[in-house]
C-alpha positions in Angstrom: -15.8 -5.3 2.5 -14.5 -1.7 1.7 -13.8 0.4 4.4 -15.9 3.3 5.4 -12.7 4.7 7.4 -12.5 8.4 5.9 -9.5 9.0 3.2 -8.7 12.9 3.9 -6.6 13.0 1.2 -8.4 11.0 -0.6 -5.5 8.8 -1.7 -5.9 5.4 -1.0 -8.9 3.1 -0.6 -8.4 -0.2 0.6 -10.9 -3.5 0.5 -10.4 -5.5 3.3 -11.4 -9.4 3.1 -11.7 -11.4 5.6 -11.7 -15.0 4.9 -10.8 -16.1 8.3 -12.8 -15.0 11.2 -10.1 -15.6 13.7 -9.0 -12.4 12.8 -11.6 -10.4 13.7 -12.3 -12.7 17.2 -8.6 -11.9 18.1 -8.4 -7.9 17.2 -11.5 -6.2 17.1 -10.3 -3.3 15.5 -8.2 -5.1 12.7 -10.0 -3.1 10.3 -8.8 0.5 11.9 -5.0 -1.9 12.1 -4.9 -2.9 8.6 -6.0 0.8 7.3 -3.9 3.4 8.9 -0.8 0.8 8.5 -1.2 0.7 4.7 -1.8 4.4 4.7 1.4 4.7 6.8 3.0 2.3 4.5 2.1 5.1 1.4 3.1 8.3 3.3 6.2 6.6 4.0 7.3 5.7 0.8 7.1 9.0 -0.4 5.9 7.4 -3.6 3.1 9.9 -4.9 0.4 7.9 -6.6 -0.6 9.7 -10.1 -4.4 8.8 -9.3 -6.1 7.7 -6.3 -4.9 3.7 -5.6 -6.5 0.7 -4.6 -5.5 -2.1 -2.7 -6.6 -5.2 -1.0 -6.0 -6.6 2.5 -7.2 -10.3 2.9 -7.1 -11.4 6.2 -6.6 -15.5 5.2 -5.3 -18.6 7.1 -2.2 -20.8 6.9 -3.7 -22.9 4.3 -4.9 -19.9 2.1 -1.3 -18.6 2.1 0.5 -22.4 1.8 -1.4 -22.6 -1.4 -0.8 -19.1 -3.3 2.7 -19.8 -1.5 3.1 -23.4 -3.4 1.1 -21.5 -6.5 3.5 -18.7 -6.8 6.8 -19.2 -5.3 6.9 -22.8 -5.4 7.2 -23.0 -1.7 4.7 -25.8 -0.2 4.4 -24.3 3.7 2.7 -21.1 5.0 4.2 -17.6 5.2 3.3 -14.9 6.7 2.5 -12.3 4.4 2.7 -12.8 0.0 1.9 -9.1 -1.8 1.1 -9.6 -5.4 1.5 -6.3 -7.2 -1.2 -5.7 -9.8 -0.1 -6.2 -13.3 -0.8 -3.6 -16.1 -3.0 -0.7 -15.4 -4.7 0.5 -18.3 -7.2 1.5 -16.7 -8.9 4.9 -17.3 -7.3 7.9 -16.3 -10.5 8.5 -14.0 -10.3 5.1 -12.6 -8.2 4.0 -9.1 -5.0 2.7 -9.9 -4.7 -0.8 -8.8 -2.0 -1.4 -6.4 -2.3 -5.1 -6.1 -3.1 -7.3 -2.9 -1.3 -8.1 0.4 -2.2 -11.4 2.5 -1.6 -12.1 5.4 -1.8 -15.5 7.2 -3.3 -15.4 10.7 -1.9 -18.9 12.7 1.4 -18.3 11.3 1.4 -14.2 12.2 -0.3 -14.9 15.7 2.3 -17.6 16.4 5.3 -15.3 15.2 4.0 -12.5 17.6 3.7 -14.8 20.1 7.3 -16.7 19.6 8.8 -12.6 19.6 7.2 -11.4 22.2 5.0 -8.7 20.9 1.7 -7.7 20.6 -0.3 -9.0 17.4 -1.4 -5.9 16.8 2.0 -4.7 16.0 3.1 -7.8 14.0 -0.2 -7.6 12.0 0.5 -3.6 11.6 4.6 -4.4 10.5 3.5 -6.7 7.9 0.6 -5.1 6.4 3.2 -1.9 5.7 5.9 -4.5 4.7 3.4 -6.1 2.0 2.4 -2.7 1.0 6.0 -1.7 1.0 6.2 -4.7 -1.8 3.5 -3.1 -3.8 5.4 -0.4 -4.1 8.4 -1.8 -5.6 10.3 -2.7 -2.8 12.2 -5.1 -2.1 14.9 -7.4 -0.1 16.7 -9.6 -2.2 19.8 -8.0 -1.7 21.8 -6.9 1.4 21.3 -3.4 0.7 17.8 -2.9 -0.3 16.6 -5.3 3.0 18.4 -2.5 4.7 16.8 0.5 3.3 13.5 -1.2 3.6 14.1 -2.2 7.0 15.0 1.6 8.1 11.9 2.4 6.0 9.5 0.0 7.7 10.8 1.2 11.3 10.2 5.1 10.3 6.6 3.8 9.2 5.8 1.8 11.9 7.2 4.8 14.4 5.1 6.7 12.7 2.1 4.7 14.0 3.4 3.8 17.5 4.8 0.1 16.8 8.4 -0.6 18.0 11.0 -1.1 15.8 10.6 -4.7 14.8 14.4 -5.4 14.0 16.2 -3.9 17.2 16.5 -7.1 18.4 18.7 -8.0 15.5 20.9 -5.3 16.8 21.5 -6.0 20.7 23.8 -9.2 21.5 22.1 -12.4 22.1 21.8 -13.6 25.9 24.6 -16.4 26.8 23.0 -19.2 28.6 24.9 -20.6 31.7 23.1 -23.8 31.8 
């Protein structure tokens, strides 16, 4: 379903599909969520759009995302979140360009929230900017772009009001005296 969320700078519209209802049953707002994170995720980047963009948020299941994850990557379990950038673009000038999708799984994200300790709310907003982040042209493969795109997802995510999702990298692990 598209959004009816106003666009003020009408830069971005974003079709949200929602295969899996448990989505909706656990955040009843995970429209509002999705939206102003991949808007976040844009402003960010500081990656001006020549055109107004499009981009699709499906909302899917561990066994949507262990199939396009086995389809794509060769990789037969679940993940979180798979973007897939759209390819071409030869589109009309007039037309939206197409950014490509980001999918997100939601028994995998709501037990990875849970397991850290944070609100899904905030794991859902974190990797909706990471998978649009990806759509962008960013990336992790090496040490030093996971970096910059770490720093950048924690400036985005300020932005918005979600902790920074990596500080627990940086503080020392708890000894247990057991």
């Amino acid at each position: 379903m598209k959004t009816d969320d106003p666009d003020p700078g009408g830069v971005l519209a974003i079709d949200l599909v929602e295969p899996c209802g448990a989505w909706r049953q656990a955040l009843s707002d995970v429209e509002t969520l999705c939206t102003v994170a991949a808007r976040a995720a844009l402003a960010g980047a500081a990656t001006p759009l020549p055109r107004r963009g499009e981009l699709s948020i499906v909302l899917g299941d561990d066994t949507l995302l262990r199939m396009l994850n086995q389809r794509w990557r060769g990789k037969d379990e679940p993940t979180n979140v798979l973007s897939f950038p759209a390819q071409g673009n030869e589109a009309p000038a007039e037309a939206p360009l197409l950014l490509g999708d980001v999918v997100l799984a939601f028994e995998r994200v709501s037990s990875e929230a849970q397991a850290q300790q944070k609100p899904l709310a905030d794991h859902l907003r974190h990797l909706v900017v990471h998978g649009v982040l990806h759509l962008l042209g960013f990336d992790h493969e090496a040490p030093a772009e996971a970096e910059r795109m770490e720093a950048l997802e924690t400036a985005v995510l300020a932005q918005i009001g979600v902790p920074d999702p990596y500080a627990e990298r940086a503080q020392p692990k708890a000894r247990s005296h057991g």
